[in-house]
ChimeraX commands (.cxc) that place a marker at each C-alpha (Angstrom):
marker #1 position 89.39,115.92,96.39 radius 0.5
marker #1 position 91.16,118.71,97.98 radius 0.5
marker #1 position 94.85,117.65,99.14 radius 0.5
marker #1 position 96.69,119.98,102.00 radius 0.5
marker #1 position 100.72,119.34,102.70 radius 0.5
marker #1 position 100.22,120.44,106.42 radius 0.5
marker #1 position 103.51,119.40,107.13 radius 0.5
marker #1 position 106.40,117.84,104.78 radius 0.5
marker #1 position 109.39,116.89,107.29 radius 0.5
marker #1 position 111.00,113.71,108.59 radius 0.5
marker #1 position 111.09,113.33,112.28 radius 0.5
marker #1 position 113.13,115.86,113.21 radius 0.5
marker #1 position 111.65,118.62,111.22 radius 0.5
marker #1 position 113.85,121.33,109.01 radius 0.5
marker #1 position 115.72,122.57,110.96 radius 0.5
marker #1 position 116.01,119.99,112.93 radius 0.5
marker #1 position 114.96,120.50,116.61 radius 0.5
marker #1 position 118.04,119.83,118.46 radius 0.5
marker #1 position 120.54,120.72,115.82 radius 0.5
marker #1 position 123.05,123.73,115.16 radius 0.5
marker #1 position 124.41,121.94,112.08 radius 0.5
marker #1 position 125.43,124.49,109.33 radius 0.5
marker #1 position 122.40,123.54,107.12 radius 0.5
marker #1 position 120.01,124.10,110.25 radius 0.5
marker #1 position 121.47,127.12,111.15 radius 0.5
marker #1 position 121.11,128.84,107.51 radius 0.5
marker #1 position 117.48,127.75,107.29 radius 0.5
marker #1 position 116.42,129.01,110.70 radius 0.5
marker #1 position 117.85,132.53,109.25 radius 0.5
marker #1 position 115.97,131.88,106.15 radius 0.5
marker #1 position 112.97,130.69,107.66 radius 0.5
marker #1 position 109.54,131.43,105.72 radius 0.5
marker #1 position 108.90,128.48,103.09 radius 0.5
marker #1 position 112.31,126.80,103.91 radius 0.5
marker #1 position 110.76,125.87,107.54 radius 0.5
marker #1 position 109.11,122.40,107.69 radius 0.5
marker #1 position 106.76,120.81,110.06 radius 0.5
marker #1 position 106.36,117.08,110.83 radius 0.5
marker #1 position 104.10,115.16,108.32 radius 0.5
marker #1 position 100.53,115.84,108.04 radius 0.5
marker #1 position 98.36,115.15,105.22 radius 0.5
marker #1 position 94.75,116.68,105.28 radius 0.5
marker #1 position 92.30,115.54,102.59 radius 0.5
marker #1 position 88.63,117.60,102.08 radius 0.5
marker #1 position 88.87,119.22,105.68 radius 0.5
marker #1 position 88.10,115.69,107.14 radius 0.5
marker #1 position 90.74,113.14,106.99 radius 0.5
marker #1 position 93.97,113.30,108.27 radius 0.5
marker #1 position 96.38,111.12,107.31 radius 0.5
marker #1 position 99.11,110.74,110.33 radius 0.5
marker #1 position 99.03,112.93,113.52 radius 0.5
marker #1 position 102.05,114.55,114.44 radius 0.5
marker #1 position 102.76,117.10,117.67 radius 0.5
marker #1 position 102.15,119.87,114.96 radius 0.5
marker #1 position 98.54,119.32,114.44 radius 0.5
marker #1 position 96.96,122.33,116.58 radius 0.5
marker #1 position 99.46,124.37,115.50 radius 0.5
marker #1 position 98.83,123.89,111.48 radius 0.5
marker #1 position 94.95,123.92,112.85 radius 0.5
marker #1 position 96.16,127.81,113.73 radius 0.5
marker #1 position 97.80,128.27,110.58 radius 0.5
marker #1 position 96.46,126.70,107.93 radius 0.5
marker #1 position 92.46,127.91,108.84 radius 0.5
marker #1 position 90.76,124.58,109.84 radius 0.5
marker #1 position 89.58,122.91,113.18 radius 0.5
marker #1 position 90.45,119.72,114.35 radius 0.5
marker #1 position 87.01,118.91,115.48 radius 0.5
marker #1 position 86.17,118.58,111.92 radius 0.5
marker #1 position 88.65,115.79,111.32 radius 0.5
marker #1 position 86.37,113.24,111.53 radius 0.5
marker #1 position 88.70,110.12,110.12 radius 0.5
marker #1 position 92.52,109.52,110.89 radius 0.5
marker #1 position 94.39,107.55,108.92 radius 0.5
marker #1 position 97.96,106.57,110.72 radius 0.5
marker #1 position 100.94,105.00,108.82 radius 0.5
marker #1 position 102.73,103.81,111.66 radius 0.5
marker #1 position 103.51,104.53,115.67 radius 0.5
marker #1 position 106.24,106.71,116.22 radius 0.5
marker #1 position 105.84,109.92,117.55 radius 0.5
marker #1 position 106.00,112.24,114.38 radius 0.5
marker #1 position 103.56,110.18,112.73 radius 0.5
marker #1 position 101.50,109.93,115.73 radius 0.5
marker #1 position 101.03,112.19,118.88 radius 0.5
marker #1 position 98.15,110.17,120.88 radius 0.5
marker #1 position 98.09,112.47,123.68 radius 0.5
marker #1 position 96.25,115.50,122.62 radius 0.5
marker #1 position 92.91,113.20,122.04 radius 0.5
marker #1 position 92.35,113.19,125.70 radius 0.5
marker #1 position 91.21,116.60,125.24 radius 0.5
marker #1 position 88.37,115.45,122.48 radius 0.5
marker #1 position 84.94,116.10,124.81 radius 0.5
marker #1 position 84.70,116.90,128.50 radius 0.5
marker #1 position 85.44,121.13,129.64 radius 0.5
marker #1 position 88.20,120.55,126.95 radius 0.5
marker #1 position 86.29,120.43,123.82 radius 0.5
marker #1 position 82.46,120.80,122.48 radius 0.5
marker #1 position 80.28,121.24,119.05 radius 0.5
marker #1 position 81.16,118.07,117.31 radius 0.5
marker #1 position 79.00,115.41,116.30 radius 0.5
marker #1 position 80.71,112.38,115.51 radius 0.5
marker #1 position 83.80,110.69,117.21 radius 0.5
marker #1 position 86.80,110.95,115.76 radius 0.5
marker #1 position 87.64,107.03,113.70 radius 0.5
marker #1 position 91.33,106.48,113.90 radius 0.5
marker #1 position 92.34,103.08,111.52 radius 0.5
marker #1 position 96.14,101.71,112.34 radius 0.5
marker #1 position 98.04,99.10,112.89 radius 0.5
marker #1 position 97.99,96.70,116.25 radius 0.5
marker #1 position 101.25,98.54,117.45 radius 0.5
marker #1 position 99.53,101.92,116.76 radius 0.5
marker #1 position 96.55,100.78,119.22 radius 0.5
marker #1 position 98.90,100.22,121.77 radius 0.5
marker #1 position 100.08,103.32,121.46 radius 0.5
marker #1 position 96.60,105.16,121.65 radius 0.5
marker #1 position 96.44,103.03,125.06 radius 0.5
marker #1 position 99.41,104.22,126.65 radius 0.5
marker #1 position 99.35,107.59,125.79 radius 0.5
marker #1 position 95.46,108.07,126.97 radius 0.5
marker #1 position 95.75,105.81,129.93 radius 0.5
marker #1 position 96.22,108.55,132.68 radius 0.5
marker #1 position 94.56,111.36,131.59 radius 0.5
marker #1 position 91.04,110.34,128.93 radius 0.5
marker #1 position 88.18,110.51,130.90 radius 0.5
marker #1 position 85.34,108.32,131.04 radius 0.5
marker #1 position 83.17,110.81,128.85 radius 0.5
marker #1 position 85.66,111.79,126.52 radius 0.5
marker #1 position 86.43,107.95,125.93 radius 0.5
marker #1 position 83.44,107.34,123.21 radius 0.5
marker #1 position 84.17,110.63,121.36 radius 0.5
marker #1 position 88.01,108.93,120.14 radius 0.5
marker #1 position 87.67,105.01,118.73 radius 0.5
marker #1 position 90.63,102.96,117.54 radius 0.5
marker #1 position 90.17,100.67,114.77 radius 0.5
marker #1 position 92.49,97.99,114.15 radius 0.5
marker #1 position 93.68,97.35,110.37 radius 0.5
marker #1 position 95.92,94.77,108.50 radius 0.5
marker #1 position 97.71,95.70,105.03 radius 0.5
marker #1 position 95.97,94.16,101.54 radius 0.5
marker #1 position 92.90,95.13,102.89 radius 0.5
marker #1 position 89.57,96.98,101.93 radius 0.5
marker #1 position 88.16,99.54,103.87 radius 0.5
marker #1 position 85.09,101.90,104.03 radius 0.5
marker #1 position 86.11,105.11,105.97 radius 0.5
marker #1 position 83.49,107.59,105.64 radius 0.5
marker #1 position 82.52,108.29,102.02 radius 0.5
marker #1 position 85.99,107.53,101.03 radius 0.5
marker #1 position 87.16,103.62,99.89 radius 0.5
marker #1 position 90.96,102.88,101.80 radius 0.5
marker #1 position 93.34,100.48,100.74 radius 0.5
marker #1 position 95.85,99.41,102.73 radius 0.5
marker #1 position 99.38,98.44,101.72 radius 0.5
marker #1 position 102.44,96.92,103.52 radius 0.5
marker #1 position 105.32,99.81,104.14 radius 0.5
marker #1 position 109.40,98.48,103.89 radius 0.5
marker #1 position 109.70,101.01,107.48 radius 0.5
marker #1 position 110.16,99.00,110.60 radius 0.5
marker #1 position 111.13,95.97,112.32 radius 0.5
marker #1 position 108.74,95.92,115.29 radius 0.5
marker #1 position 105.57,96.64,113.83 radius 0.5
marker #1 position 103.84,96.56,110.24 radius 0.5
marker #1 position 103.98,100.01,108.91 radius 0.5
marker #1 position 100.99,100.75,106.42 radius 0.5
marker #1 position 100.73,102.71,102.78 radius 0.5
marker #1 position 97.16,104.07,101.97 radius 0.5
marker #1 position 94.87,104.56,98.36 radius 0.5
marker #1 position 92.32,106.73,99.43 radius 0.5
marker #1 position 89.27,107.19,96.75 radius 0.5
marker #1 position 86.19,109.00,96.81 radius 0.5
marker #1 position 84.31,110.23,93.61 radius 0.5
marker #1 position 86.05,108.69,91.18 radius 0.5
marker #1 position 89.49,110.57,92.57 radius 0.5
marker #1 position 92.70,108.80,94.24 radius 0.5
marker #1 position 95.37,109.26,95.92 radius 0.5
marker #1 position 98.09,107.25,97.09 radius 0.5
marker #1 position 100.15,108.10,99.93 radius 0.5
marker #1 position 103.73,106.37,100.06 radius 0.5
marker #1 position 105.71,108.12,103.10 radius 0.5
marker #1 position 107.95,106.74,105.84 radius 0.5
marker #1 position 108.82,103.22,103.91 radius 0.5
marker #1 position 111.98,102.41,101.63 radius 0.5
marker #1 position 111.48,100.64,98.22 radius 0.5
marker #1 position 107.72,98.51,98.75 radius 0.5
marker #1 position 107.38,94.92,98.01 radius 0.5
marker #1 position 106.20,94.28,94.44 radius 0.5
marker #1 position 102.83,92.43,95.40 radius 0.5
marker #1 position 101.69,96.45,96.03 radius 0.5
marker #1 position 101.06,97.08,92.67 radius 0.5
marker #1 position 99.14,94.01,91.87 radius 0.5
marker #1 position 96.92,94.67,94.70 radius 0.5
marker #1 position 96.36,98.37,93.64 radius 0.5
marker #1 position 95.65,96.61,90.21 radius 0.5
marker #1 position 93.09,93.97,91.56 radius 0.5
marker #1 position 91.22,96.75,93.54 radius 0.5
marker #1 position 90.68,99.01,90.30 radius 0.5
marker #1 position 92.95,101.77,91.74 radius 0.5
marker #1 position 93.62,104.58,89.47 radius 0.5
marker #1 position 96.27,107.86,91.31 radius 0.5
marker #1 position 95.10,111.60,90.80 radius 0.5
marker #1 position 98.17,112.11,93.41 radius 0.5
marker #1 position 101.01,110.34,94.33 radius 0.5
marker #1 position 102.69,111.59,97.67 radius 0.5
marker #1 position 106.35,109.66,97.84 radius 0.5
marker #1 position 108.78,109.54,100.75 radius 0.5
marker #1 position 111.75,111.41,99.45 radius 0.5
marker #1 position 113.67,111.61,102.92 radius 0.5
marker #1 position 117.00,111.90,101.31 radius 0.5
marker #1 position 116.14,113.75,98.31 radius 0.5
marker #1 position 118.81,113.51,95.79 radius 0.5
marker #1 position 121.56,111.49,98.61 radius 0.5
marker #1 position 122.81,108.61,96.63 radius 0.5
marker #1 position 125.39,106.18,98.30 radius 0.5
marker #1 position 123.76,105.60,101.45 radius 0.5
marker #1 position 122.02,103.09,103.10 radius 0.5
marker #1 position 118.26,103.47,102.73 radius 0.5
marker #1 position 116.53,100.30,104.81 radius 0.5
marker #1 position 113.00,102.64,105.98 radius 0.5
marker #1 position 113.34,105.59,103.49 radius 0.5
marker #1 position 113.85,106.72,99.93 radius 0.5
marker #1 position 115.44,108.83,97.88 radius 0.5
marker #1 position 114.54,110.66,94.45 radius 0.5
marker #1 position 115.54,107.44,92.47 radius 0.5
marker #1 position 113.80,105.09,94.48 radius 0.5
marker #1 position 110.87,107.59,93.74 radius 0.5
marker #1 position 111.62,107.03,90.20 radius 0.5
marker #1 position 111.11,103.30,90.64 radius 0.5
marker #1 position 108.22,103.73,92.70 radius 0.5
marker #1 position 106.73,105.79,89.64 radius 0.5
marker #1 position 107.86,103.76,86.55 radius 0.5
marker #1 position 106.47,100.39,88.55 radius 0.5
marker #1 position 102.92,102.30,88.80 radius 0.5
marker #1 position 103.33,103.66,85.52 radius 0.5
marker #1 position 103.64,99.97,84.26 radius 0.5
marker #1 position 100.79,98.45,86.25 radius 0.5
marker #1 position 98.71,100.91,84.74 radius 0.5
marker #1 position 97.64,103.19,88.06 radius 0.5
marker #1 position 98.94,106.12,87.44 radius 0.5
marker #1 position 98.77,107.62,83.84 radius 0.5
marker #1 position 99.93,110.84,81.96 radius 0.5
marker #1 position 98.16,113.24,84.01 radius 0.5
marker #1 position 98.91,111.54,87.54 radius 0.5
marker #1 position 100.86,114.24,90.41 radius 0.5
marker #1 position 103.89,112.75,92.11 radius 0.5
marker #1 position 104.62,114.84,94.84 radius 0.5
marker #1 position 107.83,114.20,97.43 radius 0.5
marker #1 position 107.85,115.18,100.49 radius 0.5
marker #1 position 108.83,114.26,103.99 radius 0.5
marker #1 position 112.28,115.89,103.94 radius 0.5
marker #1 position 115.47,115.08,106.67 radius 0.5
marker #1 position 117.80,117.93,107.40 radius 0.5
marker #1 position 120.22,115.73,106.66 radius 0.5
marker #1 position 119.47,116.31,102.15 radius 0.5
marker #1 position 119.66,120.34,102.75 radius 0.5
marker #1 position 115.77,120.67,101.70 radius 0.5
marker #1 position 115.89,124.06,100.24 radius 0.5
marker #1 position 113.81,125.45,97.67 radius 0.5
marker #1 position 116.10,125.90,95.36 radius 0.5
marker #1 position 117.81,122.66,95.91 radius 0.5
marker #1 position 114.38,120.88,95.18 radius 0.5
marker #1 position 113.36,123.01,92.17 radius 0.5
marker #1 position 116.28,121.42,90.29 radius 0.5
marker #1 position 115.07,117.78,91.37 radius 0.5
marker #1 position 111.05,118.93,89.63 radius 0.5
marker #1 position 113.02,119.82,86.49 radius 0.5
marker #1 position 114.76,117.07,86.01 radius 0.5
marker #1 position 112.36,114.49,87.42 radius 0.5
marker #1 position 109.10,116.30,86.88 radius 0.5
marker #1 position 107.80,116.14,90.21 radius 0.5
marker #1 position 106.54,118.30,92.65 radius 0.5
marker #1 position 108.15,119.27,95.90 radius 0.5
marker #1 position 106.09,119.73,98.72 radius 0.5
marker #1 position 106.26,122.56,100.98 radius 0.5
marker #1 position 104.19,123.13,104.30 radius 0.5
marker #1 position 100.42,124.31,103.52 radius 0.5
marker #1 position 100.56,123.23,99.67 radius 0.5
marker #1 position 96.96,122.73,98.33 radius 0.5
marker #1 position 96.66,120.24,95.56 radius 0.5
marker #1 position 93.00,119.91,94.15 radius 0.5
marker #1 position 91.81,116.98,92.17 radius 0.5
marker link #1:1,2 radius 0.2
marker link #1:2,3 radius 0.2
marker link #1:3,4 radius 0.2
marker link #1:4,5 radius 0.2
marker link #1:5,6 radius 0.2
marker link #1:6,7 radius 0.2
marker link #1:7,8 radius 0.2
marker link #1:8,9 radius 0.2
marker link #1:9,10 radius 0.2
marker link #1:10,11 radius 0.2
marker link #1:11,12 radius 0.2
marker link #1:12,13 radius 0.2
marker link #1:13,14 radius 0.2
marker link #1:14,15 radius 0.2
marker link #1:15,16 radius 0.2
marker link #1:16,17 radius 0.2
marker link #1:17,18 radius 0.2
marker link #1:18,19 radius 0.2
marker link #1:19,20 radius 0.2
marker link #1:20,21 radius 0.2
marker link #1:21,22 radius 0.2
marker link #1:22,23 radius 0.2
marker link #1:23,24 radius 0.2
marker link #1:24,25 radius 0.2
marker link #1:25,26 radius 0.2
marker link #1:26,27 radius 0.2
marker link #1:27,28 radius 0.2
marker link #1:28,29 radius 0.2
marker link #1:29,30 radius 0.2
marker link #1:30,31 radius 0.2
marker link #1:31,32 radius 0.2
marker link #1:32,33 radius 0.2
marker link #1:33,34 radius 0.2
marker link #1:34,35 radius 0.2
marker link #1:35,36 radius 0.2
marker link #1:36,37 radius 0.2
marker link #1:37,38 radius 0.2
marker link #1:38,39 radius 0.2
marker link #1:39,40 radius 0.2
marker link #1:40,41 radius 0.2
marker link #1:41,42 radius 0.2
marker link #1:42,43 radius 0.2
marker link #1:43,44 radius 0.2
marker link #1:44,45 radius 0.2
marker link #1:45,46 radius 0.2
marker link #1:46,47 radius 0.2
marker link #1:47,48 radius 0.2
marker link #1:48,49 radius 0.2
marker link #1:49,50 radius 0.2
marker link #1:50,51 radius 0.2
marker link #1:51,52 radius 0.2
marker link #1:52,53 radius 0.2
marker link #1:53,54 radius 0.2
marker link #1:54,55 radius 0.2
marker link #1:55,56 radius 0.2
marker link #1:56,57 radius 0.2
marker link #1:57,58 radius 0.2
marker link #1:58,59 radius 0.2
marker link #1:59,60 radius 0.2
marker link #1:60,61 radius 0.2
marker link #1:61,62 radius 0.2
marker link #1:62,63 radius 0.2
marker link #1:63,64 radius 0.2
marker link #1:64,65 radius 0.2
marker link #1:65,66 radius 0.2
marker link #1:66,67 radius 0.2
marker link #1:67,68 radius 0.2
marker link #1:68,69 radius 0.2
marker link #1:69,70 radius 0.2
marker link #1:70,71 radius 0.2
marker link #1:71,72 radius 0.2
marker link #1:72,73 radius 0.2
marker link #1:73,74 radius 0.2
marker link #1:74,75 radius 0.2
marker link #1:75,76 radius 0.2
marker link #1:76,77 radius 0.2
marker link #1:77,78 radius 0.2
marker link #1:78,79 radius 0.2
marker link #1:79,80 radius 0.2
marker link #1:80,81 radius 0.2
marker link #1:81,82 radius 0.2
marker link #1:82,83 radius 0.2
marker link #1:83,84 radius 0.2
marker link #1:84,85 radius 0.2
marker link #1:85,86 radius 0.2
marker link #1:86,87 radius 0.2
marker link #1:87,88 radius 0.2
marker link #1:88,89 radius 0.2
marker link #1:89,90 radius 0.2
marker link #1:90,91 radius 0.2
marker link #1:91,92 radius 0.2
marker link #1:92,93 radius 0.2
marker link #1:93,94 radius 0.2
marker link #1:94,95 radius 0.2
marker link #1:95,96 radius 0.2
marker link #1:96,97 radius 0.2
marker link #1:97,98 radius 0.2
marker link #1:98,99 radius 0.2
marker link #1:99,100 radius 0.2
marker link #1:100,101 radius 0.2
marker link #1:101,102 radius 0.2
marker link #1:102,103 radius 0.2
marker link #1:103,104 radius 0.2
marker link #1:104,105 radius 0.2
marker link #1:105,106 radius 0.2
marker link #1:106,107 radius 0.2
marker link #1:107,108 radius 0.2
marker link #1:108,109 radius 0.2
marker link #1:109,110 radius 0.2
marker link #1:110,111 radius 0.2
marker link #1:111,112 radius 0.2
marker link #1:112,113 radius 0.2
marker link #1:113,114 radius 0.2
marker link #1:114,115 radius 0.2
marker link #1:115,116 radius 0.2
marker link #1:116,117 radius 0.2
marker link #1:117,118 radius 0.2
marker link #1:118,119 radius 0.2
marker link #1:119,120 radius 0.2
marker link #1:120,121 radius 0.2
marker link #1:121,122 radius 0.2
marker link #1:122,123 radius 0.2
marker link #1:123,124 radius 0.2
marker link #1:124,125 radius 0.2
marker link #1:125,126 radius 0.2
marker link #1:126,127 radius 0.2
marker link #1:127,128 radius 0.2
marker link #1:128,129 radius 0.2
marker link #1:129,130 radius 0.2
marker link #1:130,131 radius 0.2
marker link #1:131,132 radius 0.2
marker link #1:132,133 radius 0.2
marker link #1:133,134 radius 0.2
marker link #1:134,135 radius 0.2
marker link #1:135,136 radius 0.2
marker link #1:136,137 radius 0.2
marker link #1:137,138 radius 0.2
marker link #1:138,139 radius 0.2
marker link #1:139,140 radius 0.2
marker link #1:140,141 radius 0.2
marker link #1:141,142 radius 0.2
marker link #1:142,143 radius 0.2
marker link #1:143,144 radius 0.2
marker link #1:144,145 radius 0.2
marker link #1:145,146 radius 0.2
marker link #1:146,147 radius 0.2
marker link #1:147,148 radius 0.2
marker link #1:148,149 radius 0.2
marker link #1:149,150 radius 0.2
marker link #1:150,151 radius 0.2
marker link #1:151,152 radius 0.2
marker link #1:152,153 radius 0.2
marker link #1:153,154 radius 0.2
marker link #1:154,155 radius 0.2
marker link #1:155,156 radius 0.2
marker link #1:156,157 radius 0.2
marker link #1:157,158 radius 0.2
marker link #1:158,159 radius 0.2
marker link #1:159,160 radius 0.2
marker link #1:160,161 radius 0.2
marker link #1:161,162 radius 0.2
marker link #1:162,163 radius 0.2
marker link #1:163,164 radius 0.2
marker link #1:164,165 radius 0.2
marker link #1:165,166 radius 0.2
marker link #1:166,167 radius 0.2
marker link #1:167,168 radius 0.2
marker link #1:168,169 radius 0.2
marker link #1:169,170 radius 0.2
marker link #1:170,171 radius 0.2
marker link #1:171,172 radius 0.2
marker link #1:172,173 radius 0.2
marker link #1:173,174 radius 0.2
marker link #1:174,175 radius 0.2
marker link #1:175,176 radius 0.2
marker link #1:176,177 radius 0.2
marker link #1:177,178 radius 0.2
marker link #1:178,179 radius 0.2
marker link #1:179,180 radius 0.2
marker link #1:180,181 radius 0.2
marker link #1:181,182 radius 0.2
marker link #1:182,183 radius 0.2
marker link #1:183,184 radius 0.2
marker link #1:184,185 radius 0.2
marker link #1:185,186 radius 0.2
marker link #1:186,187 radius 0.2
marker link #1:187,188 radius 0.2
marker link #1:188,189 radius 0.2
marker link #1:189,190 radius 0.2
marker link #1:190,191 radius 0.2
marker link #1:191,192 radius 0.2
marker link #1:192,193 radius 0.2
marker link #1:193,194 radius 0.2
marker link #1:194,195 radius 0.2
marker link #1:195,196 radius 0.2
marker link #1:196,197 radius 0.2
marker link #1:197,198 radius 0.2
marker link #1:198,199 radius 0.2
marker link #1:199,200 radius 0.2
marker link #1:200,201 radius 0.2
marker link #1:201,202 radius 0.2
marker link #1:202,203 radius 0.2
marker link #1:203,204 radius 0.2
marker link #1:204,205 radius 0.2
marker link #1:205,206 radius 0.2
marker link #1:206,207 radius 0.2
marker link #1:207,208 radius 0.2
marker link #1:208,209 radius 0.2
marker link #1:209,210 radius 0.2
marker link #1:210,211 radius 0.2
marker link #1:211,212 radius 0.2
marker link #1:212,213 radius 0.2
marker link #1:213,214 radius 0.2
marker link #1:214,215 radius 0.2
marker link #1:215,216 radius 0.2
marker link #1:216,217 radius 0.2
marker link #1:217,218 radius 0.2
marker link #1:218,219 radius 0.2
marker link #1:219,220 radius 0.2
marker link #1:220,221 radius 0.2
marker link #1:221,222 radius 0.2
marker link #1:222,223 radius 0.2
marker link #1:223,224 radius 0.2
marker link #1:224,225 radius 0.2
marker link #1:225,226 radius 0.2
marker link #1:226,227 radius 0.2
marker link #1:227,228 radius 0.2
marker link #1:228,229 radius 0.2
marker link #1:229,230 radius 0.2
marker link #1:230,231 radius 0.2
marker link #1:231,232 radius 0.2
marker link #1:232,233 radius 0.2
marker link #1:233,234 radius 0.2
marker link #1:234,235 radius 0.2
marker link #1:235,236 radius 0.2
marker link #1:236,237 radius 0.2
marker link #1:237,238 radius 0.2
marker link #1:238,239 radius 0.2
marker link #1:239,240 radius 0.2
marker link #1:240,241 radius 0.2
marker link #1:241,242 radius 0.2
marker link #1:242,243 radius 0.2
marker link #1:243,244 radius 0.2
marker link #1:244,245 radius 0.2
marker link #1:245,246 radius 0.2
marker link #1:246,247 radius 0.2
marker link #1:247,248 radius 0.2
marker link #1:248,249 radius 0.2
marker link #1:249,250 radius 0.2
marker link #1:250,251 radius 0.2
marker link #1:251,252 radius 0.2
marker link #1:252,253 radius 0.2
marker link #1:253,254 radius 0.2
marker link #1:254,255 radius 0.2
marker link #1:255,256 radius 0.2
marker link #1:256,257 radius 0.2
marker link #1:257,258 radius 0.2
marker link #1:258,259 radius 0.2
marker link #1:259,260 radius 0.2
marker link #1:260,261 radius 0.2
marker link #1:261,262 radius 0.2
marker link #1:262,263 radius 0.2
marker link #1:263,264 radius 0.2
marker link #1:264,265 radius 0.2
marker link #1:265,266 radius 0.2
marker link #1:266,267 radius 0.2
marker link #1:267,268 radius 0.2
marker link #1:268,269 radius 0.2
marker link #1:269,270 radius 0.2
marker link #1:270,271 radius 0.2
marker link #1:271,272 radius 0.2
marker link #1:272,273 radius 0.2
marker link #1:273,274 radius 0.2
marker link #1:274,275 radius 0.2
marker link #1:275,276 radius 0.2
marker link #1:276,277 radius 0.2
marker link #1:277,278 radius 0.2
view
């Protein structure tokens, strides 16, 4: 299983789009690795998990085509997780050479979304090349070749944000972003299921921040707790990843900043176009 950090930002990306704060402004001058995209996680060249207004462009970068995504995984509606509007261009004058349609699995509220955005402008023969698939948390799923579970994020108040296992081959990953501290019944689930983490992607939003409210996101010791409950229900073991990623402005994301937080934690901070194998 070959992992790609496409993107490893919170909402606003780093820097932040409409911000001339002084931690903005010094990594704009730095730019290189300190610049981050919205979230994007790519697994084997063919699943995606989230969609955010980035996705051509680390299709330009990062060497792959979005017309081999085949499977999209979304966590949750909002706009950095999920930029509906660019599959009206799937088929048609717009786009050609692809066999399959494109399976996207979300939530209700994510459906809605694909609706709305598409309404206007998908055409009546670009239609069946894009399908929307409706999916609950604590649930099975076959996507592909891969096995998905779903789990219940701690994100949002108007809709039911989702976590993801993803396992093919014997490999896993587990993909934790855009929710605080999850209910406990996830690791019993995980458990039930036979779930066993290669990779463990965590939100870290507010990266070492302490003091602060946290109701949708986490910080590194929430990730800690996160870690030592898998660690107890037995899913991940002594050779599992954790990686954080999905970094505000608002924690000063820099390199060296986050190098201290692997030492002392012994994690892995992501950084846009990261390749993890498995």
């Amino acid at each position: 299983m070959q992992i790609k950090y496409l993107g490893t930002a919170a909402a606003e990306g780093v820097p932040a789009m409409f911000c001339k704060c002084p931690v903005c402004a010094n990594i704009r001058a730095l730019g290189g690795r300190e610049l981050r995209t919205r979230t994007q996680i790519l697994i084997d060249g063919v699943l995606s998990v989230d969609f955010p207004p980035e996705a051509y462009a680390h299709s330009l970068k990062y060497g792959f085509d979005c017309a081999d995504i085949n499977y999209l995984l979304v966590t949750h509606s909002h706009m950095d997780h999920f930029y509906a509007h660019d599959f009206i261009l799937r088929g048609y004058r717009y786009g050609s050479g692809f066999s399959n349609p494109l399976q996207i699995y979300g939530n209700s509220e994510v459906s809605a979304v694909f609706s709305e955005c598409t309404r206007r402008e998908m055409k009546p023969v670009v239609s069946p090349n894009v399908r929307m698939n409706v999916i609950q948390p604590y649930k099975k799923y076959a996507v592909g070749g891969y096995t998905v579970l779903t789990l219940p994020a701690n994100h949002s108040v108007t809709e039911q944000a989702l976590l993801f296992y993803i396992q093919r081959d014997g490999r896993g990953y587990l993909h934790l972003h855009d929710t605080a501290l999850p209910e406990e019944g996830i690791y019993a689930f995980l458990v039930q299921n036979g779930a066993h983490a290669d990779v463990v992607s965590l939100d870290c939003t507010y990266a070492d921040r302490t003091g602060i409210p946290r109701p949708r996101h986490m910080n590194i010791e929430d990730c800690m707790q996160v870690i030592g409950g898998l660690i107890a229900a037995g899913v991940c073991g002594e050779h599992t990843k954790y990686v954080i990623t999905h970094f505000s402005h608002n924690c000063n994301p820099l390199t060296s900043r986050l190098k201290a937080l692997e030492q002392k934690y012994g994690v892995i901070a992501a950084y846009d176009g990261m390749e993890i194998s498995v």
